[in-house]
C-alpha positions in Angstrom: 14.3 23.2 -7.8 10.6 22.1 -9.0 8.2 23.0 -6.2 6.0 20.5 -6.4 9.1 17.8 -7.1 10.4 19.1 -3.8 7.5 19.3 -1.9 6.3 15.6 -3.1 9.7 13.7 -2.4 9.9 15.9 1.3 6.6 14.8 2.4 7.6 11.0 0.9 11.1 11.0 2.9 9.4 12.4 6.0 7.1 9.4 5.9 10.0 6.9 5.5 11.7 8.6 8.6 8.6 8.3 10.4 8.4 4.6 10.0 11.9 3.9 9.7 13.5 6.3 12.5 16.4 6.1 10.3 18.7 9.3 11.1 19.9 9.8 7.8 17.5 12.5 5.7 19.5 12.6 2.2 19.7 8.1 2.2 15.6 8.5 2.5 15.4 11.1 0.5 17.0 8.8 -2.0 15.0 6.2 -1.4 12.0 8.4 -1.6 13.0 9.3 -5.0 13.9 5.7 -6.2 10.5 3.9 -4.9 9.1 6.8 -7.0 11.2 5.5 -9.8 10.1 2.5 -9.2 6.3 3.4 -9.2 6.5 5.3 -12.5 8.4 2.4 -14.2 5.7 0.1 -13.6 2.8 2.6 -14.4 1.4 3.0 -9.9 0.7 6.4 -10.2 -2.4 6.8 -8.1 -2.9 6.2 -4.8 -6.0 4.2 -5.6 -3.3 2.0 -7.0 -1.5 1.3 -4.5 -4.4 0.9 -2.7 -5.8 -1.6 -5.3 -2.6 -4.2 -4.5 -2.7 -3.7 -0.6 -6.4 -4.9 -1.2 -5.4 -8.2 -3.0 -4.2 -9.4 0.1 -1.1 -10.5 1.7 -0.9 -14.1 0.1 -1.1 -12.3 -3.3 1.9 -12.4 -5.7 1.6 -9.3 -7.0 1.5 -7.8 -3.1 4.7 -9.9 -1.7 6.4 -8.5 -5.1 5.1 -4.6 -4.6 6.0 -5.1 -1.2 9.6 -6.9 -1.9 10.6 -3.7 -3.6 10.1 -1.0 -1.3 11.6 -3.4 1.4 14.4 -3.8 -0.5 14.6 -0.3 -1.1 14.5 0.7 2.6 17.2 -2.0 2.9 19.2 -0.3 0.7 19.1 3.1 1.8 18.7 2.8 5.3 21.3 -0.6 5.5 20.0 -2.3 8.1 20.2 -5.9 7.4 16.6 -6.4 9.8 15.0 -7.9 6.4 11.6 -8.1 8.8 11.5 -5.1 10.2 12.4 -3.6 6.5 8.9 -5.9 5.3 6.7 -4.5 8.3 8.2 -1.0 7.7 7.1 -1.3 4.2 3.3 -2.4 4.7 3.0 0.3 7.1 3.9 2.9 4.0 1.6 1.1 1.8 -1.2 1.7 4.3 -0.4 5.5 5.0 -2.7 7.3 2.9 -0.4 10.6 2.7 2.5 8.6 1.8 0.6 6.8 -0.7 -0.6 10.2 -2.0 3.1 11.5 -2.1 4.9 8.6 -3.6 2.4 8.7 -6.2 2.2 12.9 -6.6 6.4 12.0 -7.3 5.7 9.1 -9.9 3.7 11.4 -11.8 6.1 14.0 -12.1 8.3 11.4 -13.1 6.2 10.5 -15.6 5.3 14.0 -16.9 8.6 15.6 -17.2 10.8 12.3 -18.7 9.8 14.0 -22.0 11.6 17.0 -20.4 15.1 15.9 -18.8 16.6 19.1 -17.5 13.5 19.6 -15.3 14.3 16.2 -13.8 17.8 17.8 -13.0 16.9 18.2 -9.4 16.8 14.6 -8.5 19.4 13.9 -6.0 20.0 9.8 -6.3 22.4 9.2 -9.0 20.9 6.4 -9.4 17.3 7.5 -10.3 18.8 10.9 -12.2 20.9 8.4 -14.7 17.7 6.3 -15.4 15.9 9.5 -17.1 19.0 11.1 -19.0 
């Protein structure tokens, strides 16, 4: 497996069991993986990025949509149905600077090797894998 693809999507799930408590590693190290996917589709790949939409403030349209997909993502994953807890769980990623810096470490690897599928190979969530091959 890809070092740094490893190391960036470890430190990313570790964060989301930190805030979640969730007990399952591989369904957040999933959902690491597909909020990276997520990131990269929609060109986030700094943390200054992230940064830039937590700045616009929580009445912002583009900040209730950055947020509504990494809820939903931890909704997914995780499946608990607690739709605020998933919401408050999410802005407290978005204000962690090392998960920011992870997430984002993981977009652009997604970005750099989707030129070069078999070294996306290691990616674990179906889901995320089929959306590169």
């Amino acid at each position: 497996m890809d070092a740094a693809l490893f190391n960036s999507t470890k430190q990313a799930a570790y964060f989301l069991w930190e805030t979640t408590g969730h007990d399952n590693a591989l369904a957040l190290w999933f959902c690491a993986e597909d909020i990276a996917g997520f990131l990269e589709r929609f060109h986030i790949e700094t943390a200054a990025a992230i940064e830039d939409i937590q700045q616009r403030g929580k009445t912002d349209q583009g900040y209730v949509h950055f947020l509504r997909h990494i809820a939903f993502r931890i909704f997914i994953y995780t499946n608990r149905e607690d739709m605020a807890r998933n919401w408050y769980d999410a802005e407290a990623l978005v204000q962690n600077g090392e998960w920011r810096q992870a997430i984002t470490a993981l977009a652009c690897l997604y970005r750099k090797n989707k030129t070069n599928p078999p070294s996306l190979a290691d990616i674990k969530c179906e889901a995320v894998r089929m959306y590169y091959q």
